[in-house]
C-alpha positions in Angstrom: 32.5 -30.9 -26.8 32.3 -28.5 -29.8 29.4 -30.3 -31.4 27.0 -30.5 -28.0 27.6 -26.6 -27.8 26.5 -26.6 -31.4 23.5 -28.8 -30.6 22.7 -26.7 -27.6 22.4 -23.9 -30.3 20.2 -25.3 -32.4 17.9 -26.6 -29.3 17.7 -22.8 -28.2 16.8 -21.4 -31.6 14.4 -24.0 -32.3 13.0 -23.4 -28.9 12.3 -19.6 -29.3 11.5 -20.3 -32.7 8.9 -22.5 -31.4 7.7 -20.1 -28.4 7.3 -17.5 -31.3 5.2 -19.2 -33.8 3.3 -20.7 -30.8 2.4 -17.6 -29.2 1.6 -15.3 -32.9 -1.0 -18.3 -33.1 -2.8 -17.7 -30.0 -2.6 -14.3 -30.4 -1.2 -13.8 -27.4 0.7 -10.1 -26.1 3.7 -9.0 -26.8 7.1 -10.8 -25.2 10.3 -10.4 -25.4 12.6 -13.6 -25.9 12.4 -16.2 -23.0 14.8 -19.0 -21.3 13.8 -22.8 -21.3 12.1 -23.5 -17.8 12.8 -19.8 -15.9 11.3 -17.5 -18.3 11.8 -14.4 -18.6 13.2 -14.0 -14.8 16.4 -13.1 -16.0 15.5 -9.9 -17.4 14.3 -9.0 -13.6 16.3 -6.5 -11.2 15.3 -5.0 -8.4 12.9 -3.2 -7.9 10.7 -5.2 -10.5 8.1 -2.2 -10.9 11.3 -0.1 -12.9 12.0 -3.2 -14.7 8.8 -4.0 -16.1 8.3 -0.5 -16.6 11.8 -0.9 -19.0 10.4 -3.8 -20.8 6.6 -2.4 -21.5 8.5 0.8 -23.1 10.3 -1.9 -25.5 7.4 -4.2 -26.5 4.2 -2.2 -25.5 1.9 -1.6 -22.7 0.1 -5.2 -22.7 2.7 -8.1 -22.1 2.9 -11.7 -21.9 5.6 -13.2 -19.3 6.8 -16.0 -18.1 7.8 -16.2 -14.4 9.0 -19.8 -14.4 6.5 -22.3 -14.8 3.7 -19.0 -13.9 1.7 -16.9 -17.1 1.6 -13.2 -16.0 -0.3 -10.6 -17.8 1.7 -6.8 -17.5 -0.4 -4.3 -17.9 1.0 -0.3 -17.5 -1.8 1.8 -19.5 -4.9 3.2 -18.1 -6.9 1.9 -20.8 -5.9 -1.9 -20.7 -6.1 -1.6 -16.9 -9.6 -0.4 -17.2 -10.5 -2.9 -19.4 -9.0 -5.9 -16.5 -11.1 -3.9 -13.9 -14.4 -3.2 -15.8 -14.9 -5.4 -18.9 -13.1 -8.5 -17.3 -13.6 -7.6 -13.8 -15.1 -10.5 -12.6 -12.5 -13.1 -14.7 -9.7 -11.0 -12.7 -11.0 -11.0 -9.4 -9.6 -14.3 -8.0 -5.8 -14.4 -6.3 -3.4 -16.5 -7.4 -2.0 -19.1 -4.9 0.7 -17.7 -3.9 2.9 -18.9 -0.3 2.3 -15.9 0.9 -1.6 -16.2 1.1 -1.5 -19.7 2.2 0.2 -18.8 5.2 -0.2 -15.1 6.0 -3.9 -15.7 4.3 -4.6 -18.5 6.3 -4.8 -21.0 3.5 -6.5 -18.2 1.0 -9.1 -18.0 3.1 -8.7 -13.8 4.3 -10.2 -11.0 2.1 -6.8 -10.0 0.7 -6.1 -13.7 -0.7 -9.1 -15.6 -0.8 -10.4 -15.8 -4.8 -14.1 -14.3 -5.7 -17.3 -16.0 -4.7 -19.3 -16.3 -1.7 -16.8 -16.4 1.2 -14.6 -13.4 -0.4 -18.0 -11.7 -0.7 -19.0 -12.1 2.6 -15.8 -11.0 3.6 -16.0 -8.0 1.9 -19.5 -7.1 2.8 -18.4 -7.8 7.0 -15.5 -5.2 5.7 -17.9 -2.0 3.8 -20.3 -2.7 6.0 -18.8 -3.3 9.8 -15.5 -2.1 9.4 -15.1 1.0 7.0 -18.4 2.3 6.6 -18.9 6.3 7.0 -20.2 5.8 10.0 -17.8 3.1 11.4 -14.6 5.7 10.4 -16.8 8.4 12.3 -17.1 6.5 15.2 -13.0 6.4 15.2 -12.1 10.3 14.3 -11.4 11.1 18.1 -8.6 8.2 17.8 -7.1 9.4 14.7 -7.4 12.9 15.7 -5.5 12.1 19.4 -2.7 10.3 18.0 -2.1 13.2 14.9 -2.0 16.0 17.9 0.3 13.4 20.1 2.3 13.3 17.3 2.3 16.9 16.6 3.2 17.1 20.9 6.4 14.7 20.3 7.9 16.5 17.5 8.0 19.4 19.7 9.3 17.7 23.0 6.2 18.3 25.1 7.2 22.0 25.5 6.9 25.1 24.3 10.2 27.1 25.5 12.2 26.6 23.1 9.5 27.4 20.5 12.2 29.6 18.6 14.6 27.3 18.0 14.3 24.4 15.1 14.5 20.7 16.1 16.0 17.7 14.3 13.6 15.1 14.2 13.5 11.4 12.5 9.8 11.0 10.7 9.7 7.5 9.4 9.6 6.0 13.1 7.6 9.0 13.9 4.5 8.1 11.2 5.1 4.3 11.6 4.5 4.6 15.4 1.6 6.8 14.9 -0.4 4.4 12.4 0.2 1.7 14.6 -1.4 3.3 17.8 -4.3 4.6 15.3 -4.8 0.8 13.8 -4.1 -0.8 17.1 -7.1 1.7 19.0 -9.5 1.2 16.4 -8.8 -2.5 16.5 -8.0 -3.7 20.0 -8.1 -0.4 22.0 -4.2 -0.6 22.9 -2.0 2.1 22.5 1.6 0.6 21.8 3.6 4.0 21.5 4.0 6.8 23.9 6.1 9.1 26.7 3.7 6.7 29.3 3.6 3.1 27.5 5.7 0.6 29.6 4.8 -2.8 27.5 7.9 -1.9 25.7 8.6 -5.3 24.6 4.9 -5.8 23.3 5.0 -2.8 21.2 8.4 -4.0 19.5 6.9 -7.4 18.8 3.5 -5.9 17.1 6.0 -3.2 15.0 8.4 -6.4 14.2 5.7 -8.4 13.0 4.0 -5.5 11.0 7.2 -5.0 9.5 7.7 -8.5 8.5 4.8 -9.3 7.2 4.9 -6.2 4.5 8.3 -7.2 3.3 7.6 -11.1 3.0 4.2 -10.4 1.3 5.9 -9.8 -2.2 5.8 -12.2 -4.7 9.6 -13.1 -5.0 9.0 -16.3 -3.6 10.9 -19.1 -6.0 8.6 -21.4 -5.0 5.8 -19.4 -6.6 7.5 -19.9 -10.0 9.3 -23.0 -9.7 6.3 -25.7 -7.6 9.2 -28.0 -7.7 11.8 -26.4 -5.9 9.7 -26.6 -3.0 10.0 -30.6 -2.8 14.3 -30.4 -3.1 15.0 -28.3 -0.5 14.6 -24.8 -0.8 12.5 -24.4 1.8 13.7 -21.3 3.6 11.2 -17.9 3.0 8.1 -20.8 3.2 9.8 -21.8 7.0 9.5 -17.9 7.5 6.2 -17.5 6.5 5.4 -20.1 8.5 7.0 -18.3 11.8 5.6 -15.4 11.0 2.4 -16.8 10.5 2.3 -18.1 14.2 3.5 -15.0 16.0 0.9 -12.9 13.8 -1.6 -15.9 15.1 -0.7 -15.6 18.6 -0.6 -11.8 18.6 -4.1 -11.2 17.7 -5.5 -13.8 19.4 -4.3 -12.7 22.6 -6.2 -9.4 22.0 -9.5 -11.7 20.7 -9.4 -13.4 24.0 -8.6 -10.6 25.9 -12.0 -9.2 24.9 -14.0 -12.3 25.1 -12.9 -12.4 28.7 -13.9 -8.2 29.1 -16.7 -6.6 30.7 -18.9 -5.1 27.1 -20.3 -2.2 29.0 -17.5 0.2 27.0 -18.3 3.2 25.5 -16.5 2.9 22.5 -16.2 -0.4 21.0 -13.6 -1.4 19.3 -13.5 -3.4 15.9 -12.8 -6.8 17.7 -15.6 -5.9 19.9 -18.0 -5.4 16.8 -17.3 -8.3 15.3 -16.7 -10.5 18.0 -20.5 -9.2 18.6 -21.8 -10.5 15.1 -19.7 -14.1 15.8 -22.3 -14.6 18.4 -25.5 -14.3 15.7 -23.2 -16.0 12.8 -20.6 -17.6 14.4 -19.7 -19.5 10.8 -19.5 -16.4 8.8 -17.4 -13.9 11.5 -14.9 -16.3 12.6 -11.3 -15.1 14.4 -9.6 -15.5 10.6 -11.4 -12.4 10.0 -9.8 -10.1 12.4 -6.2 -11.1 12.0 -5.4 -8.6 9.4 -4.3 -4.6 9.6 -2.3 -2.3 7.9 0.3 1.1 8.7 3.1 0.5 6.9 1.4 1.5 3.7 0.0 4.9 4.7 3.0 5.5 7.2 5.4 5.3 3.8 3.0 7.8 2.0 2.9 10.5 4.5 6.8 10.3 4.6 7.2 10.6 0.7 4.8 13.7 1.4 6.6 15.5 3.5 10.2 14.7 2.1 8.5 16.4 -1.7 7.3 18.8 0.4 10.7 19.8 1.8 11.9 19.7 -1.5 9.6 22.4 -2.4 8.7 24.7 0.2 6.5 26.9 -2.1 4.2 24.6 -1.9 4.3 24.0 1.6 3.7 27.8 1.7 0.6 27.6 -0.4 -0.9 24.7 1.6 -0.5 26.9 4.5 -2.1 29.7 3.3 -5.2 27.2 2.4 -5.5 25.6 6.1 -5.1 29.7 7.6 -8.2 30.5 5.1 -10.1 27.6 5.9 -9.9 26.7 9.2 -10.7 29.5 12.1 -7.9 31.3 14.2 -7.7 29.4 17.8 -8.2 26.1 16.8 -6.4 23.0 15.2 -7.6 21.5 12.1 -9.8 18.4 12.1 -11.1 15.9 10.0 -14.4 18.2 8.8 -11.6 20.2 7.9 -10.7 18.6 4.8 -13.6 19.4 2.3 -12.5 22.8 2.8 -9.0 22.0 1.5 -8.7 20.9 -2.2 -5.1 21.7 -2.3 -3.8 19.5 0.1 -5.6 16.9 -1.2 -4.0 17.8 -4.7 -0.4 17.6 -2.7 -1.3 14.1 -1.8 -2.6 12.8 -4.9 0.7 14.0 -6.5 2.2 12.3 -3.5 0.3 9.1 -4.7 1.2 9.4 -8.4 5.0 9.8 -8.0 5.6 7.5 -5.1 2.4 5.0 -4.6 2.7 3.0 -1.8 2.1 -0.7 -3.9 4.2 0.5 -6.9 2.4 -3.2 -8.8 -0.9 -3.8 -7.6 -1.8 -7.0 -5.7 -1.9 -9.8 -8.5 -5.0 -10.8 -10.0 -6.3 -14.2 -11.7 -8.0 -14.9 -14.7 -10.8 -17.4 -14.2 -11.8 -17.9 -17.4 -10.3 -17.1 -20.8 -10.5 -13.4 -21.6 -9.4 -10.7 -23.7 -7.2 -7.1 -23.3 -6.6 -4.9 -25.5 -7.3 -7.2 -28.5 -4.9 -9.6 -27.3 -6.0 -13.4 -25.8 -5.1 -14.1 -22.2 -5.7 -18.1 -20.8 -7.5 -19.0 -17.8 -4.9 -19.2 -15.1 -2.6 -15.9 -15.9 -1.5 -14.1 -13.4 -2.1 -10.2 -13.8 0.3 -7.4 -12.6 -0.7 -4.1 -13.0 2.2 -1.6 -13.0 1.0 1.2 -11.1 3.8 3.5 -10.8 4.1 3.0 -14.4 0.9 4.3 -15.2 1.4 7.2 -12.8 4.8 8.3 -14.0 3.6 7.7 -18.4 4.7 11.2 -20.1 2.4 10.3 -22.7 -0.5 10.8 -19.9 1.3 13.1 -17.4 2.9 16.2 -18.6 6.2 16.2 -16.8 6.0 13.3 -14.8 8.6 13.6 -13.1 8.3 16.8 -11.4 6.2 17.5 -8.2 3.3 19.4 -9.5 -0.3 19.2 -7.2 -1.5 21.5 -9.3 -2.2 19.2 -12.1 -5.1 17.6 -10.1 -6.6 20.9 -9.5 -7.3 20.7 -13.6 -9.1 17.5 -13.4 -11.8 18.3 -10.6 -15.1 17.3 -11.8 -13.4 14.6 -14.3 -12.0 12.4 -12.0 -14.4 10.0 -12.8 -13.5 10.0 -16.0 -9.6 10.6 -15.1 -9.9 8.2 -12.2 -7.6 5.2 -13.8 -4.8 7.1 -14.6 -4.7 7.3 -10.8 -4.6 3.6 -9.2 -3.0 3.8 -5.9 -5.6 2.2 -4.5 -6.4 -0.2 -7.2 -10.3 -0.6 -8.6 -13.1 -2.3 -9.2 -14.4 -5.4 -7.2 -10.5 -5.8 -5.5 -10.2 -2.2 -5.0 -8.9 -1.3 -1.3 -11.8 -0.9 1.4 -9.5 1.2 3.7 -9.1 3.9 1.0 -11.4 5.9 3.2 -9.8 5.4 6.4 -6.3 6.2 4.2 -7.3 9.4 3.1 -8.9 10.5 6.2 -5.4 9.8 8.3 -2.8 11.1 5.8 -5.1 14.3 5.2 -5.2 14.7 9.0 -2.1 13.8 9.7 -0.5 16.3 6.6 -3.0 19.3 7.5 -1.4 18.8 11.3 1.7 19.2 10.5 1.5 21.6 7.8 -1.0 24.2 10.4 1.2 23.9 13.5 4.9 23.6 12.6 7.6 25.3 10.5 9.2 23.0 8.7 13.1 22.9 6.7 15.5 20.4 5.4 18.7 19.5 7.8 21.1 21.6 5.7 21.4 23.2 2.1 21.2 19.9 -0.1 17.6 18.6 -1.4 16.0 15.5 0.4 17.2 12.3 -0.8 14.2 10.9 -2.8 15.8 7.5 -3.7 13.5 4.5 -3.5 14.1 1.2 -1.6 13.7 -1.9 -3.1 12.2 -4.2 0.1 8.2 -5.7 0.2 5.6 -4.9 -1.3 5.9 -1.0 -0.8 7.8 1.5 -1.8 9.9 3.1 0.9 12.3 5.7 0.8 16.0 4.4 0.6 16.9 7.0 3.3 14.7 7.6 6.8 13.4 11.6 6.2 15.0 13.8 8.5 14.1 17.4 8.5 13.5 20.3 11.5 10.4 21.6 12.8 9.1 24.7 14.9 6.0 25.3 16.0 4.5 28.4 14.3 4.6 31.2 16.2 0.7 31.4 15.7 0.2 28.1 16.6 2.6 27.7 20.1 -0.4 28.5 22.5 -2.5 26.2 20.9 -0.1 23.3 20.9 1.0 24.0 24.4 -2.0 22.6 25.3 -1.6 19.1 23.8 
């Protein structure tokens, strides 16, 4: 027995001895040691953006993993990152096949998982073009702008008597329910959430499925690591893809074919109505695939992490206060032409963005080809990760990264462009989010709202809880944000009128 533990020894050393020599050949990025067969999954604890975070401060910002039988490329500096998403762009712009895309992507076939070339371009072009254009997002600002001021109207109970008196309120259901009424208008022209809504049970199944699919999307799958596994049994997340895949299926096309069926004489089409429209000039290019994707959880998490930093820090709530009462006119609420006039509050949620971003690692990338990064050789079929929150929360980029500080954006102004990949929430280049446009417009909207109308403290003397949670592919706050709200004494005719 003594002599096969020996033997295993010397089959280990020779092994990483091997891996080493191998990989200083092919001049390949740093790793730390790995395992025969997982890797280097062993080093990984929840939540993997921390950890890799943890292991790039020990061997560098450009790493070489194993994740079972998978390559991944780390990357958590600005300048390798813009190299992936400039220089290599087009190498990285394919998805890796994942379980998640071939079920929730419908076999790599939507924009999120299908890899580059002509059906992901066409995709993209239906999406800049038909679906968040200027004028498309215009076309939707009275949506956006009734669901902010019926969320504004809820927070304060539908009256105004007892406009002296704080109320306790809950905000993550609160901004969840709002973002699904605003994507659920603009999409199918249902409202799921209100004092008035009666489809109770339907609005529970579209915020369960929403819910779902964020927190199955991840890759944590073993099955994505291990092909292998998936033939001996360990079956169980791809069986709840699969389930979720259906009711996601069934969901949407319910609302397709409710439309199909509808009268088109409406004066505000919707987005199913657009593009059901364009199916009937190109029926092989806007199929139903294409409309079976939207997303709130995202922007829902980022306007909570806003307002929980800004409890946390009232002086700056102050300050953006005194901005909106400058900017926008006595008698009126703040809209969306609003927000050009108020570079603060867009510094409060860039900070917002930096500290917390909603997809702490980016969605992964795929090299096509062979490449390079950072001087370092990367093989056709790595899987790249790029560490976000790593990037955002660097002290050798940020000066006191830790610390809530907008003002730091109101140095950069005119260099952003040249700034702009220290700041990655929404990724870049050719995979870079569409929606960013739409997710600016709401959050700003939705954070000016609250910040004009109400008075805002924390439920008693301690700070906010700003832990993380450690679920999906977002980054949610451990603990549901709780505060108390007033309308502003300035403000309680106007929101009377809701």
């Amino acid at each position: 027995m003594e002599v096969l533990y020996y033997y295993y020894l010397l089959f280990l050393a020779l092994f990483i001895l091997s891996k080493l020599l191998l990989q200083k050949k092919r001049n390949l990025p740093p790793s730390p040691p790995s395992l025969p067969f997982i890797g280097h999954l062993h080093l990984f604890k929840k939540p993997l953006h921390r950890t890799l975070a943890n292991i790039s401060n020990q061997y560098g910002p450009i790493l070489f993993l194993k994740f079972g039988s998978r390559p991944v490329l780390v990357v958590s500096s600005p300048s390798a990152a813009e190299e992936c998403f400039t220089k290599n762009d087009i190498i990285f712009a394919n998805r890796p096949q994942l379980l998640a895309g071939k079920h929730l992507g419908s076999n790599y076939t939507s924009l999120v998982w299908a890899s580059y070339g002509h059906h992901w371009r066409n995709l993209r072009r239906i999406v800049s073009l038909e679906i968040f254009s200027t004028n498309r997002l215009q076309m939707f600002s009275s949506i956006r702008t009734d669901e902010v001021r019926s969320l504004i109207r809820g927070l304060v109970g539908g009256s105004t008597s007892t406009a002296g008196q704080f109320k306790k309120v809950e905000m993550k259901s609160r901004f969840f329910e709002m973002m699904l009424n605003v994507m659920m208008r603009m999409i199918g022209g249902r409202r799921y959430y209100s004092q008035n809504v009666v489809e109770l049970e339907e609005a529970k199944r579209f915020g369960e499925i929403v819910k779902e699919t964020f927190a199955v999307s991840g890759a944590t799958n073993i099955g994505d690591f291990f092909p292998v596994m998936r033939w001996v049994g360990f079956k169980g997340m791809e069986r709840r893809l699969v389930r979720l895949k259906l009711k996601r299926d069934e969901f949407m096309q319910d609302l397709i074919d409710e439309h199909r069926s509808s009268c088109s004489g409406k004066s505000q089409k919707t987005m199913i109505d657009v593009l059901l429209s364009l199916q009937e000039t190109e029926p092989h290019h806007y199929t139903d695939e294409v409309l079976l994707s939207a997303g709130t959880d995202t922007l829902a998490v980022t306007m909570e992490w806003a307002m929980s930093l800004l409890l946390n820090h009232p002086e700056v709530l102050k300050k953006a206060q005194a901005e909106i009462d400058v900017h926008v006119e006595q008698g009126r609420l703040v809209d969306e032409s609003d927000l050009v006039k108020l570079p603060y509050l867009h510094c409060i949620i860039n900070e917002t963005l930096r500290m917390y971003p909603a997809g702490p690692l980016l969605e992964p990338h795929e090299s096509s080809e062979d490449c390079t990064v950072g001087g370092f050789n990367v093989p056709r079929g790595t899987m790249l990760l790029v560490n976000s929150w790593a990037i955002h929360n660097d002290p050798a980029i940020w000066a006191e990264p830790t610390k809530f500080i907008p003002e730091r954006f109101v140095a950069i102004g005119g260099e952003r462009d040249r700034e702009r990949l220290k700041l990655i929430a929404f990724g870049s280049g050719r995979r870079g989010c569409p929606g960013e446009g739409l997710a600016m417009r709401v959050v700003g909207l939705a954070l000016a709202s609250l910040i004009q109308s109400l008075e805002w403290e924390r439920v008693g003397d301690e700070m906010v809880d700003l832990s993380e949670g450690t679920t999906g592919l977002t980054l949610p706050k451990a603990q549901p944000l709780e505060a108390k709200c007033r309308p502003r004494p300035t403000m309680v005719n106007l929101i009377s009128q809701l």
